[in-house]
GUKOL-819737 format. One record per residue (C-alpha): x, y negated, z negated; residue in one letter. Coordinates in steps of 0.25 Angstrom, whole numbers, plus 5000, padded with zeros to 4 digits. Example, Ala and Ser with C-alpha at 12.3 -4.5 7.8 and 13.67 -1.06 7.14 Angstrom:
2
504950184969A
505550044971S
//
This chain:
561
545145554452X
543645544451X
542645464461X
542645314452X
544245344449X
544345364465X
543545234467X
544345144458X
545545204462X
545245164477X
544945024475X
546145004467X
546645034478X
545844934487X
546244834479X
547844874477X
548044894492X
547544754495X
547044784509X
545744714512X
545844744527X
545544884526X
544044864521X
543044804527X
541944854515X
542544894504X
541344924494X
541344884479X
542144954470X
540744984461X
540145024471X
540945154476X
541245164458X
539645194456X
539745304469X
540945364461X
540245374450X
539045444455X
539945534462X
540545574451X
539045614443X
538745684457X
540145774455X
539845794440X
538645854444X
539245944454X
538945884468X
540045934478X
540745814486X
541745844494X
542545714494X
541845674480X
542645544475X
543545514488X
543445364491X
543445324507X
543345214517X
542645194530X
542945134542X
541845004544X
541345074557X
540845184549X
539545144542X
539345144527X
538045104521X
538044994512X
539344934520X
539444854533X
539944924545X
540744814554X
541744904561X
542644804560X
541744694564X
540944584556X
539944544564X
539744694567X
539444734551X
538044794551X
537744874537X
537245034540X
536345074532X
536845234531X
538245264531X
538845334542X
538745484543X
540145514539X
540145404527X
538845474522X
539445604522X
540945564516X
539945494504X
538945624503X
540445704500X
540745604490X
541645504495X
541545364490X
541645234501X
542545134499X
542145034509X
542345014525X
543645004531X
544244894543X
544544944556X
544844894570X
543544834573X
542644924581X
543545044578X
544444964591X
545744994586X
546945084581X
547644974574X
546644904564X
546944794566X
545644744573X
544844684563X
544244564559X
544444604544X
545844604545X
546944704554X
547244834543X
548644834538X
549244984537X
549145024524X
550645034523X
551244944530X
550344814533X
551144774545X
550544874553X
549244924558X
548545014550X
547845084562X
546545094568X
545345084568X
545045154556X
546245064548X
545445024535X
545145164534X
546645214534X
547245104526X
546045144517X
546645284516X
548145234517X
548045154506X
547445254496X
546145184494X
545245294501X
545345444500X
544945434515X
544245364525X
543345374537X
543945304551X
543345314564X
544345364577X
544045334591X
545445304597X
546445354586X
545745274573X
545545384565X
546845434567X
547945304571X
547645244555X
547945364551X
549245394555X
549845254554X
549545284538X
549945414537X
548745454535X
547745574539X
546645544550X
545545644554X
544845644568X
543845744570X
543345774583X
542145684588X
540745704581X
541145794568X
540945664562X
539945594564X
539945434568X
538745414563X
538745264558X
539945254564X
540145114575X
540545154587X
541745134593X
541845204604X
540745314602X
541145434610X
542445444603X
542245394590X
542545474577X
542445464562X
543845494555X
544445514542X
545745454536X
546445524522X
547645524515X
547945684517X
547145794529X
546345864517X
545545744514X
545345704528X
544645844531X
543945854521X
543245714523X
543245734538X
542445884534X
541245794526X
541145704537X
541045814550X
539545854554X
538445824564X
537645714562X
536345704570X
536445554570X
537845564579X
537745594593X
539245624594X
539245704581X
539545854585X
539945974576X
540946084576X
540746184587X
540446334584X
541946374590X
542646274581X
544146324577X
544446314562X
545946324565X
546946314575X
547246444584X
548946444585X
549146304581X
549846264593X
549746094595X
550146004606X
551045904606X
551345784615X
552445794624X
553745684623X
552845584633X
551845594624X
552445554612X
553245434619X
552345334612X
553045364598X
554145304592X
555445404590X
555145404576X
553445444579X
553945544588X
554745624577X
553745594568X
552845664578X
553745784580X
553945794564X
552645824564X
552545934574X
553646004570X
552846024558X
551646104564X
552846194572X
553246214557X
551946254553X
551746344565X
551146264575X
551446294588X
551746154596X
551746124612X
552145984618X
550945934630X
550745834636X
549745734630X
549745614641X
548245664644X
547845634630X
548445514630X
547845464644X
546645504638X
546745424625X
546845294634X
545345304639X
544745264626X
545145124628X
545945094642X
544745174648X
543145164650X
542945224636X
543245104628X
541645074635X
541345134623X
541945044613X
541044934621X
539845024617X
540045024604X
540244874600X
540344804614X
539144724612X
539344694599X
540744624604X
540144564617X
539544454607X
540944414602X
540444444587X
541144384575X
542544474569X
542644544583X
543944594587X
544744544599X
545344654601X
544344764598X
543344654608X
544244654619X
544344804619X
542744834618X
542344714629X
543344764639X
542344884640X
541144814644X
541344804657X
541744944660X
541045004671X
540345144667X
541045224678X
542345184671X
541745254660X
541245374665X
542545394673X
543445374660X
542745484652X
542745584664X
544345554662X
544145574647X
543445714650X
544845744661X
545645724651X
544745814638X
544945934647X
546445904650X
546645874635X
545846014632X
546946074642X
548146014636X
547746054620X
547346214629X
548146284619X
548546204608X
547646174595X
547946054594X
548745904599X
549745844591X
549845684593X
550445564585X
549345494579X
549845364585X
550945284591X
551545194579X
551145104570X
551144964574X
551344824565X
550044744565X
550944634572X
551044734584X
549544754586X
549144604586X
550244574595X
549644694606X
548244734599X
547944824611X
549244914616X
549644934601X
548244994597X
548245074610X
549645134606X
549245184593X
548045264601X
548845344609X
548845474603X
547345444598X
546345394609X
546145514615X
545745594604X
544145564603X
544245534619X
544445694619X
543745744610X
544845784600X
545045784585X
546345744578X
547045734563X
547945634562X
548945654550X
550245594544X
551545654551X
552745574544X
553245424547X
553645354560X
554145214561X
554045164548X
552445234547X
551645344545X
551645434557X
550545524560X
550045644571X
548645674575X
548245834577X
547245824589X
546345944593X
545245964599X
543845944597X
543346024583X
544846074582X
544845994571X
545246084560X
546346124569X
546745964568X
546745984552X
547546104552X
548546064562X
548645924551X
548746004540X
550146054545X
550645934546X
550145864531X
550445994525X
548946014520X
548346144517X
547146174527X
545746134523X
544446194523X
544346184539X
543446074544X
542546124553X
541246184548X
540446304553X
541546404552X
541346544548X
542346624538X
542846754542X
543646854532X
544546944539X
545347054533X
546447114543X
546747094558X
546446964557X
547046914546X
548146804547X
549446874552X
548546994557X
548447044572X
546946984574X
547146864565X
547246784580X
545646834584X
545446714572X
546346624575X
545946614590X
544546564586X
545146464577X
544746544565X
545446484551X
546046554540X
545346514525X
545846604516X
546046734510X
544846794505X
544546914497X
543247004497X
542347044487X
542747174482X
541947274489X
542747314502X
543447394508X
544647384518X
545147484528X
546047504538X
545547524551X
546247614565X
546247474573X
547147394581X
547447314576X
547347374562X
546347324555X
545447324542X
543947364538X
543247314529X
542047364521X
541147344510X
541147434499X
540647374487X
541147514479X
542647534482X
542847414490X
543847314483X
544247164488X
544947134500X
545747024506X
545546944519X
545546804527X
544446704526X
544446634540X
543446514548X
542946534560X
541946454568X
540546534572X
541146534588X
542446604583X
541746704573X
540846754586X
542046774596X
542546844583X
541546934579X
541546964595X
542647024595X
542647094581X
542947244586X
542047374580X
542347394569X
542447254564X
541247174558X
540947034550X
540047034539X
540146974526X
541247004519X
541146954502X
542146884497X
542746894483X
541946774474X
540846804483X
540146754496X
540346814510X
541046794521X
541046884534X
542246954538X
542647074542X
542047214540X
542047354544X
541147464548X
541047594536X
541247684547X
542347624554X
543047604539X
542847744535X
544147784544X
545047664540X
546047684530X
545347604518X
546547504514X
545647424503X
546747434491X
547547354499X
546447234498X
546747184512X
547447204524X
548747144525X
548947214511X
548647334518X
549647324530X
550747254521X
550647404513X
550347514525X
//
């Protein structure tokens, strides 16, 4: 389907679905038609766009120029003239806007309910909430009318909309993308989210949008000892107390899904999760929620037109905090970073429910505050520590989608995504951290070989086989454990197999420190051309090997000695 064929096809669907709540913009059919079409002239002259023709939606707290931004508020609406960061970047790859998405107001939700422009029914069954805040968003995706769409996830919102559809949801740890143009909800914690259809799609948006922005003081970028894959695989699960909030049927749904990482080889241990739970009720029942009434507090003081009861209880009640409150809740946040840090010692990663149930619309106006803070259980303490989390489909409980979110630490990201990929049965993507270096290896540390851990302990990733140009040699070297040398030789040398793996700069140093004589890296050419460093061996030290190059690579070799 070309660009306009994706556009017409999408509002189509606007029109079929027949759900004017999830928009708060929706821009003129023409409009976004004259875009596809200039995409398409850019294609056919060759421009690279990485999501070239994918339709999205943004949620109204998330600036797009030529659109209000009212996040969720009438009287709030103001008209930016730029776009935010990530909106400018997803439209520099391609991507076409459909129009800005409803939410709860002030991004003060998990329901969706909180708007003055109308609560969002779930795309599937209209009884009950669609989730929050970021619900215009995933209905949007839901319903098919968007390829993907951008939320914003502060206490779960990224996350909660996405499981109650079934849906995938992308967290990535605070700052790789930017808020630039982004209203604040509660600053320090706030984040810029992805929904889609399937994991794929999901990281390769999430991968246009990730960079440092000057203009963002939070923005950060990934560290030089940032892990491109998991170690062992081993994952944390809660204990039965910390599954008691599930229905029977969640919790088998939950259990389904663990069992199958262990079928997929991953090793899983039960802990107990009360401190991340403690922790998650700070965001709100503490002093933090002071930074909600930083964000929009004023503006509500004056009782302004379209506000929110609930969302306007919830930010007042903070005015009157005293700062020591304050200052005294986010030393308890920092007690309870290093007891998380302890209890995840070990493990790559933490396994959760994405939320608790999925409750009627009915149910929320009749308790607005308890319901909400339920589904928040397993998500509100994931930005308070500094974590990042994929939240993905895992069956059906109660009559709805069911989902679980992988949580790691902070730029253990990728190991989110792989950990993901198990459970949706995708294949792994080009990982998402940038700044790696690739590395080939040709025997001892290959996959199933004695050394092979000296990688995976700095969280190096495996790409692909790889073949050399063919102009070296291969010999088999006295070592223990044995090993291979390799040698350029542009005469008698032939091509050889190896491993093409990632490591970050921070691993390739420890690495190359303990890289015994007579080892080396240096560029190694591949076959097609290009180089890549990898493994070499000094002529000297070669002369005495056993030269093994007929065989074309290692294992070859020990399969026929």
């Amino acid at each position: 389907m070309n660009p306009t064929e994706r556009v017409r096809a999408a509002y189509r669907a606007i029109t079929e679905a027949d759900r004017p709540e999830v928009w708060i913009a929706l821009r003129e059919e023409q409009d976004v038609l004259r875009e596809a079409e200039a995409l398409e002239r850019a294609l056919t002259e060759g421009d690279e766009l990485p999501l070239a023709g994918l339709v999205f939606a943004v949620k109204d707290n998330i600036d797009v120029a030529g659109l209000p931004t009212t996040a969720g508020c009438p009287s709030f609406a103001y008209s930016p003239a730029d776009s935010a960061t990530a909106v400018r970047r997803l439209l520099d790859a391609g991507a076409l806007v459909l129009g800005k998405t409803n939410l709860d107001q002030f991004a003060t939700g998990l329901v969706g309910t909180r708007s003055p422009y109308g609560a969002v029914r779930h795309a599937h069954q209209p009884d009950k909430v669609s989730g929050g805040s970021s619900s215009g968003s995933a209905v949007a995706v839901a319903l098919g009318v968007a390829d993907f769409a951008l939320g914003t996830d502060t206490a779960g919102s990224g996350r909660v909309p996405a499981a109650l559809h079934g849906i995938v949801g992308l967290k990535p740890t605070l700052g790789l993308v930017p808020n630039t143009g982004v209203v604040p909800a509660a600053r320090s914690y706030d984040c810029v989210t992805v929904f889609a259809q399937a994991l794929p799609l999901a990281q390769r948006v999430l991968a246009v949008l990730t960079g440092p922005d000057s203009a963002d003081p939070t923005s950060r970028t990934w560290p030089p000892d940032t892990r491109f894959a998991a170690t062992v695989s081993r994952l944390a699960i809660p204990d039965d107390a910390g599954l008691a909030p599930l229905s029977a049927e969640a919790t088998a749904a939950f259990h389904a899904a663990v069992a199958t990482l262990r079928e997929r080889g991953v090793t899983v241990e039960r802990i107990d999760v009360r401190p991340f739970l403690d922790a998650a009720t700070l965001l709100y029942d503490g002093a933090l929620v002071a930074e909600r009434y930083a964000a929009v507090g004023e503006f509500l003081e004056g009782e302004p037109a379209g506000a929110d009861p609930t969302v306007t209880r919830i930010v007042l009640a903070a005015r009157d905090l005293p700062a020591h409150r304050f200052a005294a809740d986010l030393e308890r946040l920092d007690r309870y970073r290093t007891e998380a840090a302890a209890l995840l010692t070990g493990f790559d990663a933490l396994l959760l429910p994405t939320t608790t149930g999925h409750p009627t619309i009915a149910e929320v106006e009749a308790d607005p505050v308890a319901v909400n803070s339920r589904l928040g259980t397993y998500t509100n303490f994931v930005n308070l520590l500094d974590l990042a989390a994929a939240a993905v489909p895992a069956g059906t409980a109660d009559g709805s989608p069911f989902g679980v979110s992988v949580i790691t630490r902070a730029f253990d990201d990728q190991i989110a995504l792989d950990l993901a990929a198990l459970l949706t049965g995708d294949e792994p993507a080009t990982p998402y951290p940038t700044g790696g270096t690739d590395l080939v290896v040709f025997g001892a540390h290959l996959r199933g070989q004695p050394l092979n851990h000296q990688l995976t302990d700095l969280g190096a990733r495996f790409r692909s086989a790889v073949r050399t140009a063919p102009e070296y040699r291969m010999v088999a070297l006295p070592t223990t454990p044995p090993k291979p040398g390799i040698v350029r030789d542009t005469t008698e040398g032939a091509s050889l197999t190896g491993e093409r793996w990632t490591l970050s700069s921070s691993a390739l140093g420890a690495f190359l420190a303990g890289l015994p004589a007579p080892m080396s890296l240096g560029p190694i050419t591949v076959d097609g051309g290009g180089q890549v460093l990898g493994f070499h061996c000094d002529p000297d030290t070669a002369r005495d090997g056993e030269d093994i190059t007929r065989h074309g690579s290692w294992t070859t070799y020990l399969g026929e000695s």
